[in-house]
MARBA-3410 file (N, C-alpha, C, O; in Angstrom, 1 decimal):
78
0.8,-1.2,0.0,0.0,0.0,0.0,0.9,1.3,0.0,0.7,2.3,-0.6 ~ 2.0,1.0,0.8,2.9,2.4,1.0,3.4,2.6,-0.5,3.4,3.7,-1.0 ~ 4.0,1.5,-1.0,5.0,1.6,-2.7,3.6,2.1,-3.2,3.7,3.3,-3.6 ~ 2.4,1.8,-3.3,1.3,2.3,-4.4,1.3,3.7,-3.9,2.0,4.5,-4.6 ~ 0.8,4.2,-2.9,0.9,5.8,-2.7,2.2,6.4,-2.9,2.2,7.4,-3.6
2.9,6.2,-2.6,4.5,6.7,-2.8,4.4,7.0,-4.5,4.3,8.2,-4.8 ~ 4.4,6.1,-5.5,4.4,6.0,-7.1,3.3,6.6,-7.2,3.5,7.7,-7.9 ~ 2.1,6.5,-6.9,0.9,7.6,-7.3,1.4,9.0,-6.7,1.2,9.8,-7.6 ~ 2.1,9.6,-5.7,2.2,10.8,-5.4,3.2,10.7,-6.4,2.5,10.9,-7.5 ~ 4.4,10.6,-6.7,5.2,10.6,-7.5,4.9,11.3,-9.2,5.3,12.3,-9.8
4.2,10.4,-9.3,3.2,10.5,-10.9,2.5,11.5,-10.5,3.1,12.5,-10.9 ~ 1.3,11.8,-9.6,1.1,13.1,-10.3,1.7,14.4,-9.8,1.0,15.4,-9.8 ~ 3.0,14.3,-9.3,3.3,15.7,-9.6,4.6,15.6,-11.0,4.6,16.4,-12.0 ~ 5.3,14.7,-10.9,5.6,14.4,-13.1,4.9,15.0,-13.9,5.1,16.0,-14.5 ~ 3.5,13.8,-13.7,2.7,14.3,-14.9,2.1,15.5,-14.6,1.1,15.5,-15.5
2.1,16.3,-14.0,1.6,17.9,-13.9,2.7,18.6,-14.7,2.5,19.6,-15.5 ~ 3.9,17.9,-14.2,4.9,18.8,-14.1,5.5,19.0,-16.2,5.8,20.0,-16.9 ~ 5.3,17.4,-16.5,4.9,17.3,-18.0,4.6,17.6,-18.9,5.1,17.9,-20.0 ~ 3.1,17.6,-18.5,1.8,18.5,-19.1,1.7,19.6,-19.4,1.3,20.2,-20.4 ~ 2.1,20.1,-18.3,1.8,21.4,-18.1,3.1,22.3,-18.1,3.1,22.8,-19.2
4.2,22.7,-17.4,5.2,23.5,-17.1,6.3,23.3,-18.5,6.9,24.3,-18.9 ~ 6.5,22.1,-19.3,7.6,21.6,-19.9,7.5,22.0,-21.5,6.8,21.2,-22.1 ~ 7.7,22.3,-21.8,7.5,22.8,-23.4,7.2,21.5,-25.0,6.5,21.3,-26.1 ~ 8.5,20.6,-24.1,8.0,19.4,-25.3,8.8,18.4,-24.0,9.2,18.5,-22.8 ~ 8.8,17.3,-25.0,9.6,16.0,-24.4,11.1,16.2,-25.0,11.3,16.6,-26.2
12.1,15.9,-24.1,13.6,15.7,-24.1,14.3,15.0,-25.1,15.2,15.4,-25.8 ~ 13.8,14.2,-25.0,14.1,12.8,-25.9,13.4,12.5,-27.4,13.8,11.6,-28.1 ~ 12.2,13.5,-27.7,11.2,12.8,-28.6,10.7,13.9,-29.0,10.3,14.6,-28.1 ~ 10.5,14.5,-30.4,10.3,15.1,-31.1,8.6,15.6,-31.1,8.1,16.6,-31.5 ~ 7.8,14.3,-30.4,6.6,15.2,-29.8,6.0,14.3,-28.9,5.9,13.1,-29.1
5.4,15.2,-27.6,4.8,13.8,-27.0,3.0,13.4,-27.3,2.0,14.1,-27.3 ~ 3.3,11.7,-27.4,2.2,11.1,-28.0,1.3,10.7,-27.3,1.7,9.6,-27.0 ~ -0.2,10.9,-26.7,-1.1,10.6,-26.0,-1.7,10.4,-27.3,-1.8,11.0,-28.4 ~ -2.4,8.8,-26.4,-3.6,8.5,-27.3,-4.9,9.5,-27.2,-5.3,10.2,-26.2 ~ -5.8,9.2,-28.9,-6.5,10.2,-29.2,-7.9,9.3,-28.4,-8.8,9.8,-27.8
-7.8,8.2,-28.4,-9.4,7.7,-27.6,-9.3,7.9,-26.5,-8.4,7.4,-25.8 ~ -10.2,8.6,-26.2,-10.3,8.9,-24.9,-11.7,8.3,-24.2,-11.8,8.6,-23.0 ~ -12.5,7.8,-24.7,-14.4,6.7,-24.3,-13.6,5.5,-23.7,-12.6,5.0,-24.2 ~ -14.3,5.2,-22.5,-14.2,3.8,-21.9,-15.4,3.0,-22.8,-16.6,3.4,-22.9 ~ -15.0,2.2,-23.2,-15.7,1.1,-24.2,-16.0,-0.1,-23.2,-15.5,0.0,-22.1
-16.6,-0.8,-23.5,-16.9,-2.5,-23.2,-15.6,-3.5,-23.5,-15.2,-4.5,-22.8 ~ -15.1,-3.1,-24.5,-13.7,-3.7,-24.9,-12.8,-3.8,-23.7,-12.4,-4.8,-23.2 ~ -12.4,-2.0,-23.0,-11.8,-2.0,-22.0,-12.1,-2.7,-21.0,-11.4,-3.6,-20.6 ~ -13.4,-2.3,-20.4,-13.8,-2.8,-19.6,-13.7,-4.7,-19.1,-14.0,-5.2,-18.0 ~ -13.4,-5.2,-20.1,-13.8,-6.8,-20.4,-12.6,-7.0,-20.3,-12.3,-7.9,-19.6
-11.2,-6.4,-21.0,-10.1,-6.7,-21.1,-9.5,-6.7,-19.7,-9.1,-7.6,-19.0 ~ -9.5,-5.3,-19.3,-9.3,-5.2,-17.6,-10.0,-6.0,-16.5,-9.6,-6.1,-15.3 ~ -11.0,-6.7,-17.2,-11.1,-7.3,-16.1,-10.5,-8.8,-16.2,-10.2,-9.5,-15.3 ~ -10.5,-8.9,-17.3,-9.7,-10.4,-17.8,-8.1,-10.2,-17.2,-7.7,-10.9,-16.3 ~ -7.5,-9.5,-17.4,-6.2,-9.0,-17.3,-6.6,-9.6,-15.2,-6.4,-10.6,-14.7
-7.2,-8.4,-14.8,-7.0,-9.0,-13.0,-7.5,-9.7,-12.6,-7.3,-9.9,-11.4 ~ -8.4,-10.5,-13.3,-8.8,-12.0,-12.2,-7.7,-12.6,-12.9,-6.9,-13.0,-12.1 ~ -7.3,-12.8,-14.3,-5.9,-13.6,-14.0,-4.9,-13.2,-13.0,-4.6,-14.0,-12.1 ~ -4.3,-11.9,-13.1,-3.2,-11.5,-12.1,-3.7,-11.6,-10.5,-3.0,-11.5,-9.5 ~ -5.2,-11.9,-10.5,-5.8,-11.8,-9.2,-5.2,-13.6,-9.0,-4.5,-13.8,-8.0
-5.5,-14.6,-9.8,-6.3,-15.4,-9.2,-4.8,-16.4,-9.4,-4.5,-17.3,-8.5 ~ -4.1,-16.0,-10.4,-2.3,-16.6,-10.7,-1.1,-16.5,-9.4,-0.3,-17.3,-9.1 ~ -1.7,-14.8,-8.9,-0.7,-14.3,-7.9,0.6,-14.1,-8.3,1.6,-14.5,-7.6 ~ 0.8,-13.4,-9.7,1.6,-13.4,-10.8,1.6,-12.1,-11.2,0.6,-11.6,-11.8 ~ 2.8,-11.4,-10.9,2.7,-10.3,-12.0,2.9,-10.6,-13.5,3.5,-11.6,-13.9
2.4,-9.8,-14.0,2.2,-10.3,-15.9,3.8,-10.6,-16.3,4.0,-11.7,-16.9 ~ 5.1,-9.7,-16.0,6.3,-9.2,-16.3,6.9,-10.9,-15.6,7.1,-11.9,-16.1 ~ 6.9,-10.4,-14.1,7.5,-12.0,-14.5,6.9,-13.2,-14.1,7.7,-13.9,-13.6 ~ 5.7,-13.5,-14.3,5.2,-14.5,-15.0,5.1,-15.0,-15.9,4.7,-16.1,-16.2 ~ 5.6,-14.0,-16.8,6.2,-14.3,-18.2,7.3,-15.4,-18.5,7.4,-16.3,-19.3
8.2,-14.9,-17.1,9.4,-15.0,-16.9,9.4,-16.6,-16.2,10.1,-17.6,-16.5 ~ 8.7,-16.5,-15.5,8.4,-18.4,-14.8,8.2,-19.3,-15.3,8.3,-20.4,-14.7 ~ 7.5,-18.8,-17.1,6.6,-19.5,-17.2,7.5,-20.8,-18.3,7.1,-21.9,-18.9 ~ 8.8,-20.1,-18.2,10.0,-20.9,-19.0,10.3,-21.8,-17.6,11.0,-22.7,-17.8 ~ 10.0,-21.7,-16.6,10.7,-22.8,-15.7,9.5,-23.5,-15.1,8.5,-23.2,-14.4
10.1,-24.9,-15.8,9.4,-26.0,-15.2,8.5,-26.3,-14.6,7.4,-26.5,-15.1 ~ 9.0,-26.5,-12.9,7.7,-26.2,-11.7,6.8,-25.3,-11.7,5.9,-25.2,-11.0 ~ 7.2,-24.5,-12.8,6.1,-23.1,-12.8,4.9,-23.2,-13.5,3.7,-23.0,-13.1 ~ 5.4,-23.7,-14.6,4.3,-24.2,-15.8,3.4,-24.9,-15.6,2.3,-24.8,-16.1 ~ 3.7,-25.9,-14.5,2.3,-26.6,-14.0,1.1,-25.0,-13.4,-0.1,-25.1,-13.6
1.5,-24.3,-12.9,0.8,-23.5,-12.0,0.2,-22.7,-13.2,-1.0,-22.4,-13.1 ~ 1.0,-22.6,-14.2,0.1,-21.8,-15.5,-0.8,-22.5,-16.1,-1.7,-21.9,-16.7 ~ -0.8,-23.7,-16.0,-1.2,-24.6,-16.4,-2.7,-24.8,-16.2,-3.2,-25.8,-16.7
END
């Protein structure tokens, strides 16, 4: 709970600081936000597929990825 609030306070003062105060991006010739901005049924159905797996695996996606090459693991993907 503490790392989640720590990274959310974090982020928005960045992304304020981003958005708003910074003229362009450093690195990149412009910065790209996506133009959809409607929560769809799509999202909604995907996000929820996405966390009952991560809910129900007890696997983050990243390395679960990563387990999913070792052995004993694969049964649990399984």
């Amino acid at each position: 709970m503490f790392v989640m609030g720590g990274a959310v306070g974090v982020n928005l003062i960045t992304f304020y600081l981003i958005m708003h105060k910074m003229s362009g991006p450093i690195a990149a010739p412009a910065l790209c936000m996506p133009k959809k901005t409607k929560i769809d049924t799509k999202l909604i159905v995907g996000a929820a597929i996405f966390g009952l797996g991560w809910g129900l695996a007890g696997f983050c996606p990243g390395p679960g990825m990563i387990d999913f090459f070792i052995i004993t693991h694969v049964i649990v993907w399984i």
